[in-house]
C-alpha positions in Angstrom: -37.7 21.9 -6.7 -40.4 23.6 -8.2 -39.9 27.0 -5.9 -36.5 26.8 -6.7 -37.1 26.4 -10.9 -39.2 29.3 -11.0 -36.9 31.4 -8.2 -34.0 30.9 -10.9 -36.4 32.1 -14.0 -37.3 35.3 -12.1 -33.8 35.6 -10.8 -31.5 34.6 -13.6 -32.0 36.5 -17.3 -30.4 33.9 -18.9 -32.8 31.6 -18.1 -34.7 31.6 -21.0 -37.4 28.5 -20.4 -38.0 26.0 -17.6 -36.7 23.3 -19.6 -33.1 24.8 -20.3 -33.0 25.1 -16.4 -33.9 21.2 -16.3 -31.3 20.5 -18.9 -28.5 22.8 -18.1 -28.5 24.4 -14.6 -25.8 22.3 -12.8 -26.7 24.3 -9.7 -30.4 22.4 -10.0 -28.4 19.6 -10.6 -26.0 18.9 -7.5 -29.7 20.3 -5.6 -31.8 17.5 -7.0 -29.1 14.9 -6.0 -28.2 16.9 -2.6 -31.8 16.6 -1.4 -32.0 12.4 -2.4 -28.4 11.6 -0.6 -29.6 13.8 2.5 -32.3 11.6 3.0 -30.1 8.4 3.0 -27.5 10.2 5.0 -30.7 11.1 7.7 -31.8 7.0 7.2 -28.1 6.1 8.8 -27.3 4.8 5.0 -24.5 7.3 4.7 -22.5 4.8 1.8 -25.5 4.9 -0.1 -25.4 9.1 0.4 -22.2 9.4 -0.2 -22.2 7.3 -3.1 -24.8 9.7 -4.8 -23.2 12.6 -3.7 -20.0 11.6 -5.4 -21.5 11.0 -8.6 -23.6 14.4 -8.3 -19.8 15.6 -7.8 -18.7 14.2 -11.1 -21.5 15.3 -13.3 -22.0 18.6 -11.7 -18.2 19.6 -10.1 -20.1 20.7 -7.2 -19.2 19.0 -3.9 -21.7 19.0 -1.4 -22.0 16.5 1.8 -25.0 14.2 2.0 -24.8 15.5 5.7 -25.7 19.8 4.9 -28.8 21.0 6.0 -30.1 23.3 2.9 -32.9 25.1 3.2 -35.9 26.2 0.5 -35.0 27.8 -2.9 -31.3 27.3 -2.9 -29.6 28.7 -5.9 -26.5 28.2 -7.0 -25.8 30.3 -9.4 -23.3 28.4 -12.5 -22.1 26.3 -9.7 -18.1 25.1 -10.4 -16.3 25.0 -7.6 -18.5 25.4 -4.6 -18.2 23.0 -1.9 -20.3 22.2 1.1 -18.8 20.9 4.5 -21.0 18.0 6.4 -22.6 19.8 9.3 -23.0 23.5 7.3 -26.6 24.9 8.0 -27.9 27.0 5.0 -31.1 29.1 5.3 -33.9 29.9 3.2 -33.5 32.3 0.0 -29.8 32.0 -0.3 -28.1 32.6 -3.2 -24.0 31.7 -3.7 -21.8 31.7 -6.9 -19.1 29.6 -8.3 -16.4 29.0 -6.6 -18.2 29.4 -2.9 -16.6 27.3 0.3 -18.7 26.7 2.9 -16.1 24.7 5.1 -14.4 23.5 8.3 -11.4 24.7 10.1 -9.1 21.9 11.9 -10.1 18.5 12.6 -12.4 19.0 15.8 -15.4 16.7 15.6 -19.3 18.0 16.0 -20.4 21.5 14.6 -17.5 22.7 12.5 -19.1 24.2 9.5 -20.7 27.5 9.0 -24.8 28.2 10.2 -25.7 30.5 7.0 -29.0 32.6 7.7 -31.9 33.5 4.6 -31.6 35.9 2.3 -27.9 35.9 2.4 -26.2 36.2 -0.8 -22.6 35.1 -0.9 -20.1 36.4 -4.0 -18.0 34.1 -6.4 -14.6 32.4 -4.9 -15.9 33.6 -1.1 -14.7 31.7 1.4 -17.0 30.8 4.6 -14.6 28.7 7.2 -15.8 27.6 10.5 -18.7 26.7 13.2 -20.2 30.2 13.6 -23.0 32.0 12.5 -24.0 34.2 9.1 -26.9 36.4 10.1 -30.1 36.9 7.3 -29.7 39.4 5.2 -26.2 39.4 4.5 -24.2 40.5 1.4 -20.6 38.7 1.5 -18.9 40.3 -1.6 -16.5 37.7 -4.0 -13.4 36.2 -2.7 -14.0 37.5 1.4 -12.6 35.5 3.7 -15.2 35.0 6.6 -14.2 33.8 9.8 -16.4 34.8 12.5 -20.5 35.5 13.2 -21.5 37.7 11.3 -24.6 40.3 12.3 -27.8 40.6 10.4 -28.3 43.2 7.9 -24.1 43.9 7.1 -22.7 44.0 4.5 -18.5 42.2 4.2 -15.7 41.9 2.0 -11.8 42.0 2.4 -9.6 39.1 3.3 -9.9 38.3 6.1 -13.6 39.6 5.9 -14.6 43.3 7.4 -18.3 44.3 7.9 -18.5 47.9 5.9 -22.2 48.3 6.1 -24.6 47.3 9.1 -28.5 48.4 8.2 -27.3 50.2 5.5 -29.6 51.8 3.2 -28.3 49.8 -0.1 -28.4 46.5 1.6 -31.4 45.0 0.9 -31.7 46.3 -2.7 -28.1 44.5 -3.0 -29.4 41.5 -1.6 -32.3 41.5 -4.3 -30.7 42.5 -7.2 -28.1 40.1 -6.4 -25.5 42.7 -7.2 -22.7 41.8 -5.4 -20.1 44.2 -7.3 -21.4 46.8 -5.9 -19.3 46.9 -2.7 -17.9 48.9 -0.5 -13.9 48.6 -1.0 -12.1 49.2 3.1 -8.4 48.8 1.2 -9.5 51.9 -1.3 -11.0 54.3 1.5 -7.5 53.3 3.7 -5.4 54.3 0.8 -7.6 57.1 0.1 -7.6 58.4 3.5 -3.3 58.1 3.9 -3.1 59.9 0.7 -5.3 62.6 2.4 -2.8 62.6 5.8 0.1 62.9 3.2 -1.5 65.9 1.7 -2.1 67.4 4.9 1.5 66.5 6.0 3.3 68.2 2.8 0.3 71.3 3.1 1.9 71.7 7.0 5.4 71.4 5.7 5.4 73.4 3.4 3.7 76.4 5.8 6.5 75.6 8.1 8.8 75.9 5.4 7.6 79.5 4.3 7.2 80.7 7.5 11.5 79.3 8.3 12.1 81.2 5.6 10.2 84.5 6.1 12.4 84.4 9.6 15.9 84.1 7.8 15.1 86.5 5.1 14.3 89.0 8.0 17.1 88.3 10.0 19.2 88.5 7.3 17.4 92.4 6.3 18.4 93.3 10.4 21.8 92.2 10.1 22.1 94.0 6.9 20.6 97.3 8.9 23.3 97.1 11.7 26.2 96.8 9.0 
């Protein structure tokens, strides 16, 4: 907890003192309880776990199952809304914001929740869903909708979510800075590109228009000839 207290000092400039992160960092919060109900839910005293991890849920109004596997200096950045499926895997280093859903698809037993790598930083209202895996070093930008593996090193947003940058340049500095606004938008380059096929289109029409009527206007000079 300590690593993770001074992780959210360095990383967070509102934090203005260890003991307003103590007293108001919900994110610390649901982390503090997370880590005590996990080690019931490993003892095989899951009612015990999940009784802690509901009453984490009501102070905090972050939901996250007794049976996650969270890794070292976990941050969860103001915290509402995130939940946590059962058998999610999060790495070392990673960083999520409110609104973040790390859950299941359909009602298949075993390994149904997301394997999230470290270093990964995941934008507010992002949606992880499914047993697959999120390589390290990934930026997922707010309100993606991830549903497959994901390679290290890229870089996704959209709904459903579409890796824009693999080993880009900007990656890593996005990842540190935790700037995940700064993101490539595919919707805007589309849009951008068609508008630059419709400018090529009218460009083309309008030659072919000038050169239709260069050929009547001549036609209409040699008929005037022969009268």
């Amino acid at each position: 907890m300590l690593k993770t207290i001074k992780l959210i000092k360095e990383k967070d400039p509102a934090a203005q003192s260890i003991l307003g992160i103590l007293l108001f960092y919900s994110g610390l919060h649901a982390m503090i309880f997370h880590r005590i109900a996990h080690k019931f839910y490993k003892w095989n005293l899951k009612f015990i776990a999940q009784l802690i991890a509901a009453f984490s849920k009501f102070l905090t109004n972050i939901e996250i199952h007794p049976g996650a596997t969270i890794g070292e200096r976990f941050f969860i950045d103001h915290g509402t809304g995130v939940v946590i499926g059962e058998t999610a895997i999060v790495g070392d280093d990673v960083t999520i914001y409110q609104g973040v859903t790390l859950g299941g698809t359909g009602k298949q037993s075993g390994k149904r929740h997301p394997t999230i790598g470290n270093n990964v930083v995941i934008g507010a209202g992002a949606k992880i869903l499914g047993s697959f895996t999120v390589g390290d070093n990934v930026n997922i930008g707010a309100n993606a909708v991830v549903l497959s593996d994901i390679p290290e090193n890229s870089t996704v947003v959209g709904i459903p979510g579409k890796i824009v940058r693999i080993n880009g340049e900007k990656v890593t500095e996005c990842i540190k800075n935790l700037n995940h606004t700064i993101l490539p938008d595919p919707i805007q380059e589309e849009l951008c590109e068609l508008e630059k096929k419709i400018k090529q289109l009218q460009e083309r029409i309008h030659c072919e228009v000038c050169i239709r009527k260069e050929e009547m206007e001549r036609k209409l000079k040699e008929e005037n000839k022969e009268k």
